[in-house]
C-alpha positions in Angstrom: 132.4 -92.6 75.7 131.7 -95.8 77.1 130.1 -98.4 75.1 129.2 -102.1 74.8 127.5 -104.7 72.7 125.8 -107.4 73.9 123.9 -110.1 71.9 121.4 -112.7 71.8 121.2 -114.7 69.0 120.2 -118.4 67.5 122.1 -119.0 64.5 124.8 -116.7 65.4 123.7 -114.0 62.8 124.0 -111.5 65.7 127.0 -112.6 66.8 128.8 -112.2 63.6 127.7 -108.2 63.8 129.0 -107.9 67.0 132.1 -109.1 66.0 132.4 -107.6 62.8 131.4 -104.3 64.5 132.8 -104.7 68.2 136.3 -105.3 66.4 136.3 -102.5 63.6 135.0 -100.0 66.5 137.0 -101.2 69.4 133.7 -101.9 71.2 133.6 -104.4 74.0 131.4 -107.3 72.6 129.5 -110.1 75.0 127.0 -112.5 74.2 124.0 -112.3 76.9 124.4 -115.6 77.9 127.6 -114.6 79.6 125.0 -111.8 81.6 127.9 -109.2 81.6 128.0 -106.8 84.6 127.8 -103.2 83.1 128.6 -100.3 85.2 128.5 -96.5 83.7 127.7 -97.4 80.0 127.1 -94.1 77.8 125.7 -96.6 74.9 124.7 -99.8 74.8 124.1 -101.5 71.7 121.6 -104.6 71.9 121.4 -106.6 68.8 118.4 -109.1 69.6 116.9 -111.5 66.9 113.2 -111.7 66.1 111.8 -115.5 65.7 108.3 -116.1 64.9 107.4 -112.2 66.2 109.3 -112.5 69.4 112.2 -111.2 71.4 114.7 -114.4 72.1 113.4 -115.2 75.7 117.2 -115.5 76.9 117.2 -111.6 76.5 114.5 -110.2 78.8 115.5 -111.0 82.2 118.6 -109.8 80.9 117.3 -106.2 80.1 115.2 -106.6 83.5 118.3 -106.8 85.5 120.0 -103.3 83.7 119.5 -100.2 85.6 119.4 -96.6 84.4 122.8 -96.2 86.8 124.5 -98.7 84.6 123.6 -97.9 80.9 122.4 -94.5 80.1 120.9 -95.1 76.5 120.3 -98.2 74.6 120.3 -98.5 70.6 118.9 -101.7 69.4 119.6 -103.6 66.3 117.2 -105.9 65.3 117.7 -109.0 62.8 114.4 -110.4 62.3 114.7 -113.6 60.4 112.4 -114.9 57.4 110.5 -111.9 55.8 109.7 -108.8 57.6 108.3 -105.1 58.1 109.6 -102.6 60.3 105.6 -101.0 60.3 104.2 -104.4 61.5 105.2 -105.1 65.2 106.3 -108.3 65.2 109.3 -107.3 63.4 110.8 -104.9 66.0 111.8 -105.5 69.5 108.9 -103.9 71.3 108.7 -105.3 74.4 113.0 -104.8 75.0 112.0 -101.2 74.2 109.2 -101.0 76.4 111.8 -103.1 79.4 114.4 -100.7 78.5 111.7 -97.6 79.3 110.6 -98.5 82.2 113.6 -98.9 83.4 114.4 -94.7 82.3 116.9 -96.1 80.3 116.9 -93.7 76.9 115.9 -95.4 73.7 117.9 -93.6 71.2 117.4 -95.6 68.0 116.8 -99.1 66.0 117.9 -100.5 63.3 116.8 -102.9 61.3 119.3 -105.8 59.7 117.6 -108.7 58.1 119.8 -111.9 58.9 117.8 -114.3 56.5 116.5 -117.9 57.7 119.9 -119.6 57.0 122.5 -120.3 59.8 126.0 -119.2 59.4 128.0 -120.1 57.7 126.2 -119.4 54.6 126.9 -115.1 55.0 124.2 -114.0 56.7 124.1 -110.7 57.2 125.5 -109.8 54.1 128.2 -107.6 53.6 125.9 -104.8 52.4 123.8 -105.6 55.9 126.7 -105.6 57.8 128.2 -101.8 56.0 124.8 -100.5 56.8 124.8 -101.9 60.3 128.3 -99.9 60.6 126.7 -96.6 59.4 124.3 -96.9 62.1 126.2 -97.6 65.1 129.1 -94.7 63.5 126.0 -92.5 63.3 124.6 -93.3 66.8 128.2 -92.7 68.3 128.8 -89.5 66.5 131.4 -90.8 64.1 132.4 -89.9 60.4 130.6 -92.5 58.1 133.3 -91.7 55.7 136.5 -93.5 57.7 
């Protein structure tokens, strides 16, 4: 199965999953900013931040630019920063969803991994945030939570 990461982040909370993740899954891993070229993707994982009830602008043209050739299904993982509820909009990635559907490019989960207000280095996401992180994306790829 083919599958990437890519990331967009502002105190590098996301990029710390990615790593963490990317290197325990052997999952190519590229920060947005680099806008990666992505041909026959099975998965992609997009870990996006939410600030002040927003997608990171650097993201969206970004998502704009994927096509349903190149990635087949998406799975996001949001970190929204501060305090947050994944039944109030403004702490979910709506509008990458939405990009990502009208684009017929299959939305097959979210997940939800609260990064905190503090940059790194000060261990956000936790360990605990980081283990459940890892359960989804083992989940999402069909893999034994167990290893």
């Amino acid at each position: 199965m083919n599958t990437h990461i890519i990331y967009s982040t502002k105190a590098n909370h996301g990029q710390r999953l990615a790593q963490k993740i990317g290197t325990a899954l052997n999952i190519p891993f590229f920060p947005v900013s680099e806008r990666p070229t992505l041909n026959n993707i099975d998965i992609l994982f997009i870990i996006g931040g939410i600030y002040s009830g927003n997608t990171l602008p650097e993201l969206l043209p970004y998502i704009k630019s994927l096509t349903a050739d190149s990635v087949k299904r998406a799975a996001l993982i949001t970190c929204p920063s501060g305090f947050y509820d994944v039944r109030l909009p403004e702490s979910r990635q709506l509008l990458t969803h939405k990009l990502l559907v009208e684009k017929n490019i299959e939305v097959i989960g979210e997940h939800f991994c609260p990064c905190g207000l503090i940059p790194l280095p000060f261990g956000q996401p936790s360990s605990k945030e980081i283990e459940r992180t890892m359960k989804f994306f083992k989940q999402t790829l069909g893999l034994s939570i167990y290893d």
